[in-house]
N, C-alpha and C positions, 0 to 999 in steps of 0.2 A: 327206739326206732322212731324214726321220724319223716313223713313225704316230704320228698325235696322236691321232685315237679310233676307236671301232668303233660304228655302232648297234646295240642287241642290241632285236629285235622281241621283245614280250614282250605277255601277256594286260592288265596290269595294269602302267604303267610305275613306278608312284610304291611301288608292292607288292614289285618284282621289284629296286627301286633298293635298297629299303631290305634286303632279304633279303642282297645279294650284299655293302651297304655295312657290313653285321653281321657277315660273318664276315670280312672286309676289316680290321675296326676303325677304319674310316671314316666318315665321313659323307654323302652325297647332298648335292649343291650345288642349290641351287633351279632350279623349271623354265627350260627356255632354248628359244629357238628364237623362231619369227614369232611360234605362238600357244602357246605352253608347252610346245610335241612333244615334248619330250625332259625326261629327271632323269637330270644329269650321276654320275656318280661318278670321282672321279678315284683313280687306280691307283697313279699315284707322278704326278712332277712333268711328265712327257710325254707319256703317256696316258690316255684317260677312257673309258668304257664310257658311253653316251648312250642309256639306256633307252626305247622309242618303244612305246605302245600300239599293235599293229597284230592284223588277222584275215585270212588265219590265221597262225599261229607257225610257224614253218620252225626245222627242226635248225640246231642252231649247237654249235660246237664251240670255246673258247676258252682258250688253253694258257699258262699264265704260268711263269717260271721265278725261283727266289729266295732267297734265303739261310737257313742254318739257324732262325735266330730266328724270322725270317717263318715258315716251312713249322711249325713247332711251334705257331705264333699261331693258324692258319689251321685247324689239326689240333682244337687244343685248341675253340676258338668252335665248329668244326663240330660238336663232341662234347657242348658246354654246349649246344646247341641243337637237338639230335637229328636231326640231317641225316645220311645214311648216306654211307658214298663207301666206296671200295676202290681194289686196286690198277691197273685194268684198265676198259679202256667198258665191257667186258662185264658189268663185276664190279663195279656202284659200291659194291656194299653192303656186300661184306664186311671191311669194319674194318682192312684191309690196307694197308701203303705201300707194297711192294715193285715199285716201279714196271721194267719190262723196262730201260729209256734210261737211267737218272738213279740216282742214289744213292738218293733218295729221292721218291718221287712218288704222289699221290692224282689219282681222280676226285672228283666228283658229282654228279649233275643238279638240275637246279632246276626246281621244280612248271611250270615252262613247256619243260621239255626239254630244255634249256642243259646242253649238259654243259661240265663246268670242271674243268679239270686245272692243276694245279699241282707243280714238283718244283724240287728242291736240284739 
C-alpha cells in the first residue's frame, strides 16, 4: 500500500497550488476532478497534494523528508521568494534549520495556515 495524495483545503486552490509548486520547482498539473475541485501538484512520482478551495481552512500539517540537494532547493526558492520558515512550529521565522529529529530540517506556513516541514 502506498499514499497517492492528500487534499490540502486552501482559500484559493489555483493561488495555493502554485505557491507551494514554486518552492517545489514544480509545476501544478491542470485542474481535475468532476467539476475542476482540485490543482494537482505532484511531489515525486507517488504522491500529489490536490489543492481544493474550501471555507473554512482547517490546520494542516504536512512533513516531507529528502535528500540533501533537495532540502538546499527548497531553502534556497524559500529565500528567493521571501517566505520565512525556521526551525520549529513555533519558530517559522527565524531563519534556522536546526531541526530537534533530523540532521537537517525547516518549517513554514503558508498564507492559508499550511504548515510544511521538510528535513534530510
Amino acid at each position: 500500500m502506498r499514499l497517492d495524495h492528500v487534499v490540502v483545503l486552501v482559500r484559493d486552490k489555483r493561488k495555493a497550488a502554485q505557491r507551494f509548486a514554486q518552492i517545489l520547482n514544480v509545476t501544478p498539473g491542470p485542474p481535475e476532478g468532476r467539476d475542476d475541485d482540485f490543482v494537482p501538484v505532484r511531489v515525486n512520482e507517488g504522491l500529489g497534494l490536490f489543492f481544493m478551495t474550501a471555507e473554512p481552512v482547517v490546520n494542516q500539517h504536512l512533513a516531507f523528508v529528502t535528500d540533501d540537494a533537495t532540502f538546499d532547493g527548497i531553502r534556497s526558492r524559500l529565500q528567493a521568494f521571501s517566505y520565512p520558515y525556521g526551525d520549529s512550529p513555533d519558530q517559522t521565522d527565524n531563519g534556522q534549520i536546526n531541526h530537534p529529529f533530523a540532521q537537517r530540517g525547516l518549517f513554514w506556513t503558508d498564507p492559508d495556515g499550511i504548515l510544511f516541514e521538510v528535513t534530510t
